[in-house]
LOVOGU-273667 format. One record per residue (C-alpha): x, y, z; residue number from 0; residue in three letters. Coordinates in nm, 3 decimals. Each point is the difference from the previous one (the first is absolute). Example, Ala and Ser with C-alpha at 12.3 -4.5 7.8 and 13.67 -1.06 7.14 Angstrom:
// LOVOGU-273667
ATOM        x        y        z    n  res
ATOM    1.230   -0.450    0.780    0  ala
ATOM    0.137    0.344   -0.066    1  ser
// end
This chain:
// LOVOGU-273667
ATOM        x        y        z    n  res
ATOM    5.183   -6.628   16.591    0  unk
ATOM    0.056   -0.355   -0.068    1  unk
ATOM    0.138   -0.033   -0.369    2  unk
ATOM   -0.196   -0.276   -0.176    3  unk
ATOM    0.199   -0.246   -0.210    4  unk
ATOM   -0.076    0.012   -0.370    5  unk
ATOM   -0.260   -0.240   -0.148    6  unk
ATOM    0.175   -0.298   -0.234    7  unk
ATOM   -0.262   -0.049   -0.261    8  unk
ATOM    0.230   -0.214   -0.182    9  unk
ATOM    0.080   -0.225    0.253   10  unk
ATOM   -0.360   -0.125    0.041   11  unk
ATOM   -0.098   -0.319   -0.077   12  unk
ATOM   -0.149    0.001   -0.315   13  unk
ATOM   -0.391   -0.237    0.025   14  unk
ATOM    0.061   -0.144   -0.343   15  unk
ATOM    0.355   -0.132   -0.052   16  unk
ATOM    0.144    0.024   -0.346   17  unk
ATOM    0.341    0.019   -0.124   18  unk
ATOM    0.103    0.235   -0.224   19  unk
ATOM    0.203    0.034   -0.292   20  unk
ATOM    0.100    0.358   -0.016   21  unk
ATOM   -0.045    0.286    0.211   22  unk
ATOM    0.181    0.326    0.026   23  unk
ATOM    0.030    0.315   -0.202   24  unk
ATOM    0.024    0.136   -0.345   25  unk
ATOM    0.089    0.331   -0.149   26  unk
ATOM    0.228    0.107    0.275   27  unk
ATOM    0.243    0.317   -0.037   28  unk
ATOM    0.370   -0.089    0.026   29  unk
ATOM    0.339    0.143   -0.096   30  unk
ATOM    0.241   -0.304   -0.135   31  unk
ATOM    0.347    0.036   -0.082   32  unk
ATOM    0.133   -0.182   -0.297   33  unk
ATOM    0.373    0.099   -0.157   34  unk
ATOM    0.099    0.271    0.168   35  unk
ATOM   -0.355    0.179   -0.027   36  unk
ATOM   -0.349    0.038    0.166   37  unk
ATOM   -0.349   -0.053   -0.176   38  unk
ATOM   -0.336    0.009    0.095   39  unk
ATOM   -0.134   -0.344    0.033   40  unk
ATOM   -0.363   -0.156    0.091   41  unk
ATOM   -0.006   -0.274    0.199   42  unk
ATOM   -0.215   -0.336    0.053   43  unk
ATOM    0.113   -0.158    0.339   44  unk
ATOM   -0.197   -0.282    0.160   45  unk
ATOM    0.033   -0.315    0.176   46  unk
ATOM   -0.209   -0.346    0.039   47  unk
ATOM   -0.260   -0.048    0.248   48  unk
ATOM    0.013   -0.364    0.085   49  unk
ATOM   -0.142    0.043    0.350   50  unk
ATOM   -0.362   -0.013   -0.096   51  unk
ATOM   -0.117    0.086    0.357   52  unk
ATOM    0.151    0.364    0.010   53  unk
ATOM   -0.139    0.315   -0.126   54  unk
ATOM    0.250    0.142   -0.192   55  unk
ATOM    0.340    0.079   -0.034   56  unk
ATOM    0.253    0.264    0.132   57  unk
ATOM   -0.001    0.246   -0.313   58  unk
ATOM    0.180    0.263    0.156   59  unk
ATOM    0.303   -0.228    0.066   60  unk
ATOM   -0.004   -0.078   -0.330   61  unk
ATOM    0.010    0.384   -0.141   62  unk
ATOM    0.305    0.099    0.313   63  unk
ATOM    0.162   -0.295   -0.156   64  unk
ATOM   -0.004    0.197   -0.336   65  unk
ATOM    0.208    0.268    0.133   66  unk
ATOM    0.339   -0.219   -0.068   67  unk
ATOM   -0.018    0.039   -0.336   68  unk
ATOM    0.046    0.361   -0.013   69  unk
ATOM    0.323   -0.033    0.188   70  unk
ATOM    0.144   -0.312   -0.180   71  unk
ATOM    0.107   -0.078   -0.350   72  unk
ATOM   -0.254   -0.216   -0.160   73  unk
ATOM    0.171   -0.349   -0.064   74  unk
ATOM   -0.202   -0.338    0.032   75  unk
ATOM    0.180   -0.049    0.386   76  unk
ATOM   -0.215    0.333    0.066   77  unk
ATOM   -0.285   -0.124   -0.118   78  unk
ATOM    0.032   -0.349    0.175   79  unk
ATOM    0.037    0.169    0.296   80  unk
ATOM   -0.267    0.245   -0.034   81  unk
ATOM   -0.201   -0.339   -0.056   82  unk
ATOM    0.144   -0.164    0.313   83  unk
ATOM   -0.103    0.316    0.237   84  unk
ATOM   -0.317   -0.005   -0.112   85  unk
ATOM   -0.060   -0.400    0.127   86  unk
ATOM    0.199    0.068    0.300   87  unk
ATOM   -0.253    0.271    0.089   88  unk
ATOM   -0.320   -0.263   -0.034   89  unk
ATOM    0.159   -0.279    0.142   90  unk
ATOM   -0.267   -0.245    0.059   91  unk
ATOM   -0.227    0.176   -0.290   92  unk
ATOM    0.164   -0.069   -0.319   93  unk
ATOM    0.256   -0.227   -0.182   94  unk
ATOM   -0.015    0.189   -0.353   95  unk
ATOM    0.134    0.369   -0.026   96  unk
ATOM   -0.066    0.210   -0.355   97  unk
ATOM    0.168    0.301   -0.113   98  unk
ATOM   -0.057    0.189   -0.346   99  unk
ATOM    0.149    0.302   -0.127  100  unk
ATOM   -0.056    0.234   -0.304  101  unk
ATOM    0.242    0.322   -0.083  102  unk
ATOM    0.138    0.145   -0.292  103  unk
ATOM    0.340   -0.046   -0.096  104  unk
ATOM    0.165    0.279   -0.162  105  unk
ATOM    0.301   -0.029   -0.214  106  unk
ATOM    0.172    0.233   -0.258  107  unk
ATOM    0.012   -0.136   -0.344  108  unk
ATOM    0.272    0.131   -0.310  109  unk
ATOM   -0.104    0.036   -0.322  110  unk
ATOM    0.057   -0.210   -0.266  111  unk
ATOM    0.252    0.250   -0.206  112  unk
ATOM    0.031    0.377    0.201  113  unk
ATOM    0.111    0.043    0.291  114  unk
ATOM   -0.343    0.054    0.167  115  unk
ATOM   -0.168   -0.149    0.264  116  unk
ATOM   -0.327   -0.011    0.230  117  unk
ATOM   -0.200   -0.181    0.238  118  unk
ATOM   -0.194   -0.290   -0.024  119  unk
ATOM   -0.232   -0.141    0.311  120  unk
ATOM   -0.060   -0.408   -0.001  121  unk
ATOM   -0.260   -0.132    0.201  122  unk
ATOM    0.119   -0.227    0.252  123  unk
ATOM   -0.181   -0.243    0.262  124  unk
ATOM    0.181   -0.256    0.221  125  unk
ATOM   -0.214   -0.251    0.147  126  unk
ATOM    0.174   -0.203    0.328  127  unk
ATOM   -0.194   -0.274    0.241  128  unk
ATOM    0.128   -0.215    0.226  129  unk
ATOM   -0.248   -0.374   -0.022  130  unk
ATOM    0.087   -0.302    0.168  131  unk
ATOM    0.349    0.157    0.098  132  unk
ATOM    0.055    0.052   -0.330  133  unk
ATOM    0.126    0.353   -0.141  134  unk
ATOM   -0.067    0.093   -0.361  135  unk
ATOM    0.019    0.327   -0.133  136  unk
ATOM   -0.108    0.114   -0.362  137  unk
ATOM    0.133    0.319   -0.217  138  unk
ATOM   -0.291    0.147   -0.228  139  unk
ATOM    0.118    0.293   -0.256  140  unk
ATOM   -0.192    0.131   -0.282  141  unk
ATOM    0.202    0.138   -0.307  142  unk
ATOM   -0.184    0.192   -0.290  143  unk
ATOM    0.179   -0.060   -0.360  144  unk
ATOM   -0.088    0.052   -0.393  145  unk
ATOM   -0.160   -0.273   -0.179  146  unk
ATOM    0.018    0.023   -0.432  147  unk
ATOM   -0.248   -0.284   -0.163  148  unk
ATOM    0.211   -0.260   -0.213  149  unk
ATOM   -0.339   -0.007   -0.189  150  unk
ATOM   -0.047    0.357   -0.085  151  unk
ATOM    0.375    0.072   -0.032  152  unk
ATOM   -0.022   -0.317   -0.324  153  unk
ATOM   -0.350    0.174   -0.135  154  unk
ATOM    0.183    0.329   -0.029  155  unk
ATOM    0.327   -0.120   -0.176  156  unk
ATOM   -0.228   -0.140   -0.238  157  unk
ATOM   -0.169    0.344   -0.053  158  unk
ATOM    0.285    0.141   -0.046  159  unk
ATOM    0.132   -0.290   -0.254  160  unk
ATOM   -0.315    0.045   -0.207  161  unk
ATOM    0.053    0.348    0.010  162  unk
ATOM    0.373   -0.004   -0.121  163  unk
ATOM   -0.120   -0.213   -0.309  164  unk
ATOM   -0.241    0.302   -0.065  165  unk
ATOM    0.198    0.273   -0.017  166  unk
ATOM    0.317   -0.159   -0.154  167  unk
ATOM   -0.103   -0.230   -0.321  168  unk
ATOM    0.340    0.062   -0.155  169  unk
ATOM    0.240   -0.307    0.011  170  unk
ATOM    0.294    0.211    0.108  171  unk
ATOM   -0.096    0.265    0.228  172  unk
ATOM    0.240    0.314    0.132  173  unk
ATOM    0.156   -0.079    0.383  174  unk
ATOM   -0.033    0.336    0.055  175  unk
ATOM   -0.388    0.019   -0.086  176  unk
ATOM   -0.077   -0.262    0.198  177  unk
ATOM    0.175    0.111    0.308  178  unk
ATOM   -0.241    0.320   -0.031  179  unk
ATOM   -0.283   -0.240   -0.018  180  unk
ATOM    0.080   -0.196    0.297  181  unk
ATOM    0.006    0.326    0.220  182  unk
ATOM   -0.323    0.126   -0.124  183  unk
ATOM   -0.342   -0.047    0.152  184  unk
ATOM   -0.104   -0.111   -0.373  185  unk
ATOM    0.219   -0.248    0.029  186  unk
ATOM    0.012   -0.177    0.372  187  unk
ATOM   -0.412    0.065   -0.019  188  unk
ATOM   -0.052   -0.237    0.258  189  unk
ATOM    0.180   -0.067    0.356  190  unk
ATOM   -0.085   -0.299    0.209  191  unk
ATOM   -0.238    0.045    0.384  192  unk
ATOM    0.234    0.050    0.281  193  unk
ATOM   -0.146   -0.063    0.377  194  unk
ATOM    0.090    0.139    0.339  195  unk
ATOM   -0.014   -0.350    0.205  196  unk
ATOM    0.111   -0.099    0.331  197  unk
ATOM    0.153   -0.319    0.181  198  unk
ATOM   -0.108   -0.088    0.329  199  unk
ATOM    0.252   -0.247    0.177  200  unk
ATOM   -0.013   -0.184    0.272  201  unk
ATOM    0.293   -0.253    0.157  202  unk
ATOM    0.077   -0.159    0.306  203  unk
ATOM    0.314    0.032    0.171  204  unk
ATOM    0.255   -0.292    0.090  205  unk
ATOM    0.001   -0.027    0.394  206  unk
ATOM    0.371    0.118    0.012  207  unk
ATOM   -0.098    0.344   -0.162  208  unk
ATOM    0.184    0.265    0.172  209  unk
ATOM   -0.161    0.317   -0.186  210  unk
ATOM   -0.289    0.078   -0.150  211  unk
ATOM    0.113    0.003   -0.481  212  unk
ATOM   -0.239    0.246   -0.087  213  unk
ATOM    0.263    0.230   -0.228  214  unk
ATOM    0.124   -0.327   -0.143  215  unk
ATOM   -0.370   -0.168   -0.057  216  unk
ATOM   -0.025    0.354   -0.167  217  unk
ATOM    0.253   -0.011   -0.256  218  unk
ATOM   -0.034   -0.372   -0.053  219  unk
ATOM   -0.354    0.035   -0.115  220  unk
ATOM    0.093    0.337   -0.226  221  unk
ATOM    0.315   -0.165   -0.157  222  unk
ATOM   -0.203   -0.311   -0.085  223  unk
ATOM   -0.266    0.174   -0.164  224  unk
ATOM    0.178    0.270   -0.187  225  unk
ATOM   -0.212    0.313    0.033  226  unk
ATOM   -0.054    0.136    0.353  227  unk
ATOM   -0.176    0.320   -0.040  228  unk
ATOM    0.218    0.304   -0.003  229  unk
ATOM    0.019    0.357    0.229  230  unk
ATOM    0.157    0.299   -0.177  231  unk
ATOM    0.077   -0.046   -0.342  232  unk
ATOM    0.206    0.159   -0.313  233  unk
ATOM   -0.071   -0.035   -0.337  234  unk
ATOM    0.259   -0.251   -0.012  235  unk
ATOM   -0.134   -0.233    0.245  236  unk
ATOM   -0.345    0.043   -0.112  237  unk
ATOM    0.164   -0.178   -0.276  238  unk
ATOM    0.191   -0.249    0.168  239  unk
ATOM   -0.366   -0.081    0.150  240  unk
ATOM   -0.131   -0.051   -0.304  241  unk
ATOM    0.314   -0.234   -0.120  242  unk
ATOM   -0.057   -0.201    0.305  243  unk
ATOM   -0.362   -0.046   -0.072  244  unk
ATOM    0.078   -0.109   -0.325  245  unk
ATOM    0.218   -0.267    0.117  246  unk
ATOM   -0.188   -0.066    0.231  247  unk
ATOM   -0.372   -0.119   -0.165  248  unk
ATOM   -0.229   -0.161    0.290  249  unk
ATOM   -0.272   -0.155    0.061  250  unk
ATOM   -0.127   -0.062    0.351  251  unk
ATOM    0.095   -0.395   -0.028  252  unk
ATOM    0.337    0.101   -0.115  253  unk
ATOM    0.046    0.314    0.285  254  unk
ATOM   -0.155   -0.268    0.258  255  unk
ATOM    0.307   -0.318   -0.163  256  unk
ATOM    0.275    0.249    0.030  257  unk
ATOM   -0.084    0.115    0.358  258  unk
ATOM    0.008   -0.402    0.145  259  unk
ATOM    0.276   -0.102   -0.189  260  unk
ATOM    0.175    0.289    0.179  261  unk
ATOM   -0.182   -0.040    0.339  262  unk
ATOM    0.137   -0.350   -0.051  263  unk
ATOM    0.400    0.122    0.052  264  unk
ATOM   -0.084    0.144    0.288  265  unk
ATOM    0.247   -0.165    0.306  266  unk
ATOM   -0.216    0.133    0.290  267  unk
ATOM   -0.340   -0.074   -0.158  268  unk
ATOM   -0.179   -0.296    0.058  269  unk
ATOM   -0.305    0.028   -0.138  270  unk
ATOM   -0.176    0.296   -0.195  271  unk
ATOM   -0.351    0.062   -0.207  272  unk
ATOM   -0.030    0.318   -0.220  273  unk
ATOM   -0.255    0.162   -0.232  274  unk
ATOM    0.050    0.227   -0.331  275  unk
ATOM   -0.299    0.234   -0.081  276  unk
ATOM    0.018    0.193   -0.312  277  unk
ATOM   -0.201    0.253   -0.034  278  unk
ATOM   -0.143   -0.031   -0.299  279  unk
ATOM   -0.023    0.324   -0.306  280  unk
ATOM   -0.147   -0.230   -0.250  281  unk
ATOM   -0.280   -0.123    0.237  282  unk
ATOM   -0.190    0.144    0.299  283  unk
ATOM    0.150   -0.297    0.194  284  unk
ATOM    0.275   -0.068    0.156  285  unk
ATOM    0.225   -0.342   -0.063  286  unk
ATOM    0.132   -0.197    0.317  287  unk
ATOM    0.225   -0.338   -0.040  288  unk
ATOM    0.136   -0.112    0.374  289  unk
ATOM    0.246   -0.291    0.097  290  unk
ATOM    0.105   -0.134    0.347  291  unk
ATOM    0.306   -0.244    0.128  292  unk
ATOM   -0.027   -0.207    0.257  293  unk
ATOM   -0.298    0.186    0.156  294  unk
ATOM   -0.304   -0.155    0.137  295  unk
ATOM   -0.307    0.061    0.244  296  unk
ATOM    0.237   -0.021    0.329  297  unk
ATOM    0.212    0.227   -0.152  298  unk
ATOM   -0.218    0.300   -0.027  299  unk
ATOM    0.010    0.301    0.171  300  unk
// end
């Protein structure tokens, strides 16, 4: 029996010729390795269509093309590469490539006094393309932190003020009472609105990037702000946490200022936008400031 050759679907001419921006695939399975360890990623791979008069593209060169990255370290020359194999393989089809991918990144955190420790998982994307023979590749993390209200933190001193006048009329009053008061709930009666709130970062890579920053993006963002959410705990650093707060009063304006003016000392940034959302105790809403350097339209992702 005569063995028929396979039909080409995809290689037909297509009747009504359009370009394309994007095709491809999202949500794919793959294994990455970053620092010595594996993690689960999900892919978006795709590639332009610029010739309008064919069907479609070659998808399932661009998910065999995906296999490289379980097998090599991912660095930016990976990625480029990754990029480059999947124009090679539509030659004649496209002149764009696009890669995105999202994984956690798991690293072990100390406490702030004891000598514990635990995990904490960042979400990560890095989104790659290679337009006009141009590669650019951008590092997205997301880091959760502690917000305290400047405003509620100044309405509860007051409290407090109004409430130490109260109880002690006396001119000269006894050291020793008023220590007792200030560790009694009669006497701190009120305690500023604290917020769990995150940072979502996003920067762009100089061209002569050789790895991927995402530990130091990490810990730049959590130094600047002062209060990166903790894993196991002792009493102790419970109240180191609180200290911190304390020193460290924020709004979202001032969470989103500290965050660019450290984004801004980065060497192998060269551009960035970021947004603060605190998640609001006081109101059912949630309060967002973002900022952005040296990003435009064309620079999107």
């Amino acid at each position: 029996m005569t063995q028929l050759k396979l039909p080409d679907i995809a290689a037909q001419t297509q009747e009504y010729a359009l370009p394309l921006n994007w095709v491809g695939m999202c949500g794919v399975a793959q294994p990455v390795r970053f620092e010595g360890r594996t993690a689960a990623a999900t892919v978006d791979a795709g590639v332009s269509l610029v010739d309008g008069s064919s069907r479609g593209i070659h998808m399932s060169r661009l998910y065999l093309a995906l296999e490289s990255l379980e097998h090599q370290p991912l660095t930016p020359l990976t990625i480029r590469q990754l990029l480059a194999d999947f124009l090679s393989s539509h030659e004649g089809l496209s002149s764009a490539a696009y890669l995105r991918l999202r994984f956690e990144h798991l690293l072990k955190r100390p406490a702030l006094i004891s000598p514990l420790e635990g995990w904490k998982s960042y979400a990560v994307a890095v989104d790659a393309r290679i337009e006009n023979e141009m590669f650019h590749v951008e590092l997205s993390v997301s880091v959760p932190y502690s917000s305290t209200c400047p405003c509620s933190a100044a309405l509860a001193r007051q409290l407090i003020q109004q409430q130490f006048q109260a109880d002690f009329r006396q001119e000269q009053v006894d050291t020793t009472a008023v220590l007792q008061w200030l560790g009694s709930a009669e006497g701190i009666l009120a305690t500023p609105h604290s917020q769990r709130s995150s940072a979502q970062i996003q920067v762009r890579l100089h061209s002569k990037q050789q790895v991927l920053p995402i530990t130091e993006l990490i810990d730049r963002i959590e130094a600047s702000l002062g209060t990166a959410v903790q894993t196991a705990v002792k009493r102790a650093d419970e109240q180191a946490f609180a200290l911190a707060n304390g020193q460290n009063l924020m709004f979202c304006e001032d969470a989103a200022r500290r965050l660019h003016k450290a984004l801004r000392q980065i060497e192998w940034s060269t551009a960035f936008k970021l947004r603060v959302e605190h998640a609001e105790s006081l109101h059912a809403h949630d309060a967002v400031a973002t900022s952005q350097w040296q990003w435009d339209v064309s620079c999107a992702a």
